[in-house]
C-alpha positions as CSV (number, residue, x, y, z in Angstrom):
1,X,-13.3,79.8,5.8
2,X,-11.2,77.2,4.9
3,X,-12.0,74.3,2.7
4,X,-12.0,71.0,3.6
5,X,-9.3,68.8,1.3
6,X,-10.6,66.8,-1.3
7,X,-10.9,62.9,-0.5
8,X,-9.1,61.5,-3.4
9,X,-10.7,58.7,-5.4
10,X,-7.7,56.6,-5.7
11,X,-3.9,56.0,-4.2
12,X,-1.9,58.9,-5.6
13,X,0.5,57.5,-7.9
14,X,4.7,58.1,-7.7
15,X,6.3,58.4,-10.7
16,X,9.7,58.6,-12.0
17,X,11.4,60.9,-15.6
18,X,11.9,58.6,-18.0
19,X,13.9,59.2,-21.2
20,X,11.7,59.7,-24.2
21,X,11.1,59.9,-27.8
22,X,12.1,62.8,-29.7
23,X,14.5,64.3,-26.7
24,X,11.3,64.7,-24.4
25,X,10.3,63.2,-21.0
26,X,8.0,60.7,-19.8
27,X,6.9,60.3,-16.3
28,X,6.8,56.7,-15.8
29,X,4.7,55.1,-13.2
30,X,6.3,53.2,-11.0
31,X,5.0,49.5,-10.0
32,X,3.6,49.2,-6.9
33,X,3.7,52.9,-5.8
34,X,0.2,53.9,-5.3
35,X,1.2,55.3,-2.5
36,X,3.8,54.8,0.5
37,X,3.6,51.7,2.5
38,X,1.6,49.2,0.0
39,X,3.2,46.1,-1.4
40,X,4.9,46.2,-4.6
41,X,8.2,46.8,-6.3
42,X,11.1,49.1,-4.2
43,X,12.6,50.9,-7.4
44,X,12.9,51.7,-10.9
45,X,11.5,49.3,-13.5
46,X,9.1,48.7,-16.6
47,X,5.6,49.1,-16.1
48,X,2.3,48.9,-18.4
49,X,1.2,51.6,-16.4
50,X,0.9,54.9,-19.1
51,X,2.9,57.7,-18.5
52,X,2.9,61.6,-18.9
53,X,4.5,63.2,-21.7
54,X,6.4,66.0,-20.6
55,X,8.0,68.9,-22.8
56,X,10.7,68.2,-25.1
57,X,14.0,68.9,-23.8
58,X,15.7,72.5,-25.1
59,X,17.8,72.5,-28.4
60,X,20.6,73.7,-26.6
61,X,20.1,71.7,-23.2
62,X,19.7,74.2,-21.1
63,X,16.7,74.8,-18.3
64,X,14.7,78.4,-19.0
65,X,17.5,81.1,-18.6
66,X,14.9,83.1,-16.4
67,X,15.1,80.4,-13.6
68,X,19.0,79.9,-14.3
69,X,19.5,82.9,-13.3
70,X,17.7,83.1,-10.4
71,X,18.7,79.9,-9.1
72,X,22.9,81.6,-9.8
73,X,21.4,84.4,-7.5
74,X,20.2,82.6,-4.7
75,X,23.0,80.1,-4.9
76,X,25.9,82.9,-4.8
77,X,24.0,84.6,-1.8
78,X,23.1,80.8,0.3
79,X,25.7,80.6,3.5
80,X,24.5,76.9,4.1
81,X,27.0,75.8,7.3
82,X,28.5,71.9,6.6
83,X,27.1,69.4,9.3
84,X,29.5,68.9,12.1
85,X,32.3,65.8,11.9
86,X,30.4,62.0,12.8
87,X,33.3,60.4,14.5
88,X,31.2,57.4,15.0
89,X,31.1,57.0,11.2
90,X,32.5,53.5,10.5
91,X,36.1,53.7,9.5
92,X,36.7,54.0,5.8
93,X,33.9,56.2,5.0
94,X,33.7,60.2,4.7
95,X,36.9,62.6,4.8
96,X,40.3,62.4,6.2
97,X,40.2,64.1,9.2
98,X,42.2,64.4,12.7
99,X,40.4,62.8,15.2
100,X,41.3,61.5,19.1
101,X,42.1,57.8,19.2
102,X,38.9,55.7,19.8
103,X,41.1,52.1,18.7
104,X,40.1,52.5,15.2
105,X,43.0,53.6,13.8
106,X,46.9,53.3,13.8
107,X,48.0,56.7,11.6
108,X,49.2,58.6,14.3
109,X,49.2,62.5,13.8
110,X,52.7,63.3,14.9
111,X,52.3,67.1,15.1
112,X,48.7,67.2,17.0
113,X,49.4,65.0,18.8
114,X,53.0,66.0,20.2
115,X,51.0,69.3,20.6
116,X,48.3,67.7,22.8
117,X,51.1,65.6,25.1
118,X,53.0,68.8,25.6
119,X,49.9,70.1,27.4
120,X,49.0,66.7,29.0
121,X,52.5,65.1,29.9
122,X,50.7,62.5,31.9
123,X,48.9,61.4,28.8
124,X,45.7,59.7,28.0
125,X,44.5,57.6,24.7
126,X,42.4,60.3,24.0
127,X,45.6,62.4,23.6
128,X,46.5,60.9,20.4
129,X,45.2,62.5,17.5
130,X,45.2,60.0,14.4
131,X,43.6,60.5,11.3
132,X,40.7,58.6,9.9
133,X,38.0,58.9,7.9
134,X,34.5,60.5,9.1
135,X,31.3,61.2,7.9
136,X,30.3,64.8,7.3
137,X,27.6,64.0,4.8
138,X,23.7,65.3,5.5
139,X,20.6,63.4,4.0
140,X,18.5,66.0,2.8
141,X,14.8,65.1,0.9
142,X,13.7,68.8,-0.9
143,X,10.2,68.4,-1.4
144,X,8.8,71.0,-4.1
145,X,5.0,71.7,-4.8
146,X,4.5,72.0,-8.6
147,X,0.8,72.0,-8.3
148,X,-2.3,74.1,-9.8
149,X,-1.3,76.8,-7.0
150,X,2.2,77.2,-7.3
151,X,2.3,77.9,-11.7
152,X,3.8,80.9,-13.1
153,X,6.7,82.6,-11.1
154,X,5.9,80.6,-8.1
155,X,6.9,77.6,-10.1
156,X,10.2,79.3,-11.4
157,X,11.1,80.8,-7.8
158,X,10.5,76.8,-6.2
159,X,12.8,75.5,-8.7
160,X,15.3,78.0,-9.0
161,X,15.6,77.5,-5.1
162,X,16.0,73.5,-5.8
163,X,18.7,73.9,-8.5
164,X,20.9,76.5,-6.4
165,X,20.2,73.5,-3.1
166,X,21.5,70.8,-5.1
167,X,24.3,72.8,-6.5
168,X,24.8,74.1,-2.6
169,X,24.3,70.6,-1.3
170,X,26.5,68.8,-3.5
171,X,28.7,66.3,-1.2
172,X,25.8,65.5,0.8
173,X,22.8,62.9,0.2
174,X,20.3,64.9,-1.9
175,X,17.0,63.2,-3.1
176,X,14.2,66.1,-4.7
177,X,10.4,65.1,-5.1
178,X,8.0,67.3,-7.3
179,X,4.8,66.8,-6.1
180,X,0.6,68.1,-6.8
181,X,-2.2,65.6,-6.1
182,X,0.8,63.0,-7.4
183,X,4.5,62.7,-6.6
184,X,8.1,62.5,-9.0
185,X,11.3,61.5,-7.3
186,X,13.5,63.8,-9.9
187,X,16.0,62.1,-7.7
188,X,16.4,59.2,-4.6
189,X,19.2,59.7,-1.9
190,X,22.9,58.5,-3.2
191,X,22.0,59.6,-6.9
192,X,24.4,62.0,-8.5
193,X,22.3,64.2,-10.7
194,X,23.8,67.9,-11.8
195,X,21.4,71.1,-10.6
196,X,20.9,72.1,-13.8
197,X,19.4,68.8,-14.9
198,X,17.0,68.7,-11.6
199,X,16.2,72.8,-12.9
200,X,15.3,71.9,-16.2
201,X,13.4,68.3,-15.6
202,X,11.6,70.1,-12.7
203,X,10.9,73.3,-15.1
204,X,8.9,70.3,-17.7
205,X,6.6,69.2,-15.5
206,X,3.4,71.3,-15.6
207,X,1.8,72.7,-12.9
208,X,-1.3,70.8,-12.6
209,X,-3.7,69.6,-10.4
210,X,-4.8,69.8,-6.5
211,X,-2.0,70.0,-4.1
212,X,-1.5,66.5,-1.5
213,X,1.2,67.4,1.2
214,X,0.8,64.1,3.1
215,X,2.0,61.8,0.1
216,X,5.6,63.5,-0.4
217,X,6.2,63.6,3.1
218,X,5.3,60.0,3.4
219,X,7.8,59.5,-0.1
220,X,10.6,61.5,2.1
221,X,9.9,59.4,5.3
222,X,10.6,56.6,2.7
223,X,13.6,57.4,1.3
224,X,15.4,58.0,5.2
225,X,14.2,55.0,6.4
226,X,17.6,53.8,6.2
227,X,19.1,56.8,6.9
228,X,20.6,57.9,11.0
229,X,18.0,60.9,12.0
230,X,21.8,62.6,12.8
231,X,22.0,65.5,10.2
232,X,18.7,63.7,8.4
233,X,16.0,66.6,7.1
234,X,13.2,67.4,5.0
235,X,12.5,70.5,3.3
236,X,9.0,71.6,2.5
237,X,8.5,74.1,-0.8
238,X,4.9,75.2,-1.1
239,X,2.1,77.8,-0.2
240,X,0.9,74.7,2.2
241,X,-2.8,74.7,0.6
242,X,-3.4,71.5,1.2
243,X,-6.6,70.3,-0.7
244,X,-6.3,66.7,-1.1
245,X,-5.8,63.7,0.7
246,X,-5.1,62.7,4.4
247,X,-4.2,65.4,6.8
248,X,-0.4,66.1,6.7
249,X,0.1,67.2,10.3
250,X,0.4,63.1,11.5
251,X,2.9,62.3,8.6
252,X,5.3,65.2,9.7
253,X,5.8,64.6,13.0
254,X,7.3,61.0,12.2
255,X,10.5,62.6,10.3
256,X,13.4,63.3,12.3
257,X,13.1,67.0,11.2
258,X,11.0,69.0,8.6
259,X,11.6,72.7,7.4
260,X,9.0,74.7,5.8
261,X,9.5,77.4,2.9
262,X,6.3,78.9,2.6
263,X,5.5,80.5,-0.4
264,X,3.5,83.6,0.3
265,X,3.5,85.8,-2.9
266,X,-0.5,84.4,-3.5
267,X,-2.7,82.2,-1.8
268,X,-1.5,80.4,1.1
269,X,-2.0,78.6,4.4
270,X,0.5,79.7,7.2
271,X,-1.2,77.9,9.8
272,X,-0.7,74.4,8.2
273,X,2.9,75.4,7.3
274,X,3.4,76.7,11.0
275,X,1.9,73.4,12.3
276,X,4.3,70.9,10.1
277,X,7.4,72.9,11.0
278,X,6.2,72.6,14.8
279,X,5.4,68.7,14.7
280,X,8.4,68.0,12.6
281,X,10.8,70.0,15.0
282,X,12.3,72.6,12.1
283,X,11.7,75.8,11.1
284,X,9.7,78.1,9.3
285,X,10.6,80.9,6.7
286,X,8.2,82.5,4.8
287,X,9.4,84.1,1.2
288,X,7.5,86.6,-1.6
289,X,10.5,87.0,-4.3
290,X,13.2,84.5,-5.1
291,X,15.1,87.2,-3.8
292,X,14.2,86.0,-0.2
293,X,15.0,82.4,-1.0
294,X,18.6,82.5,0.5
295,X,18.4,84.0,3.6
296,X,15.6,82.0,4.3
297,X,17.1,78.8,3.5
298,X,20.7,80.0,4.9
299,X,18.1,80.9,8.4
300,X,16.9,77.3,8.4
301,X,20.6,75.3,7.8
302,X,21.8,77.0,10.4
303,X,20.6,74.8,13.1
């Protein structure tokens, strides 16, 4: 029989990793963010609010070698496919590539296009090849459940499979949100943080509390509001037991695309994971080791 999710007593609260004392972490509260959609600050800044002390940071730096090398295994096995080419990027942004002439740009491609007259001697302006700059870049939100549920290896295997994304995903738009009954944004879209870092920040934050899948999606809706839906995704990490807070089902089908990694080594909900990846038009790949992390991600960036 399933149980009916909690009805939580106040806004869920979005935090941020702070710095702190002593080479630790603090998960600062930021102003204004009890919850998606309410007015209040749009970023990083002081607050009163009091914040979570996390674990202090390794001597050496370095996230738990356990998870480091699980997230080297997955990421050596992942065969994510790059986006296709946006020619409709605005000129100056993205890679030098050789693309047909839409009267944006004047550096002809002498060899291409010579190649493309000799099999068109009439000739058309979309016969000359020149090369400018186009946007190949995805905007992916990874959203991974750190909750009561998901401790132990379930906790290792979600964040190995975050670090060996980010290191996979590393020229596109990456943002990463931990989430139980609260959310962290370990990072926003257009941040530059390395895997390891995301690994070892995501590795500090305990696995606590009740597990609330409509806030992060509403966080990820957030974060690609300013985003095209081309090549614009979210990624789901949990076991989808979803006991507190709003139903998730309405908050999914308003991204552009969601994709569900279902955790099913323990307790889980397959129906609610079935239903998100169905309203949010993505997939869904259910995995028991880390060792089923990459085929399953590599199965849902292929389309």
């Amino acid at each position: 029989m399933r149980r009916k999710p909690k009805a939580l007593d106040q806004q869920p609260q979005l935090f941020e990793p702070a710095r702190g004392g002593a080479g630790g972490l603090v998960l600062a509260g930021l102003p204004g963010r009890h919850g998606p959609g309410r007015p209040g600050g749009s970023g990083p800044a002081l607050t009163a609010e009091a914040g979570t002390l996390l674990a202090a940071a390794p001597a050496d730096g370095q996230p738990d070698p356990e998870t480091l090398r699980r997230a080297r295994q997955i990421a050596a096995r992942l065969a994510v496919p790059r986006p296709p080419r946006d020619v409709s990027a605005r000129r100056g942004s993205g890679q030098l590539a050789s693309v047909r002439y839409r009267g944006g740009s004047d550096d002809i491609d002498l060899d291409l296009t010579i190649d493309q007259l000799a099999e068109h001697p009439t000739g058309e302006d979309d016969d000359i090849i020149v090369r400018e700059r186009v946007r190949t870049r995805r905007s992916v939100v990874l959203l991974a459940d750190v909750s009561g549920s998901m401790r132990g290896e379930r906790v290792r295997t979600a964040a190995a499979a975050v670090g060996a994304l980010a290191a996979e995903l590393a020229r596109d738009d990456l943002a990463v949100v931990a989430f139980w009954s609260d959310a962290a944004v370990l990072c926003h879209l257009g941040q530059r943080i390395g895997p390891q870092r995301l690994l070892d920040v995501m590795l500090r934050i305990p696995a606590r509390g009740l597990t609330n899948i409509a806030f992060p999606l509403q966080v990820a809706a957030r974060e690609l509001a300013v985003v095209p839906a081309l090549d614009a995704r979210v990624l789901l990490l949990s076991d989808c037991v979803h006991n507190a807070g709003p139903d998730p089902r309405p908050f999914a089908a308003r991204l552009p695309r969601l994709d569900v990694l279902l955790d099913s080594s323990g307790e889980q909900d397959p129906d609610l994971g079935r239903d998100l990846a169905l309203l949010g038009r993505g997939r869904l790949r259910s995995i028991r080791t880390y060792h089923d992390v990459a085929p399953a991600l590599s199965a849902i960036f292929a389309r």
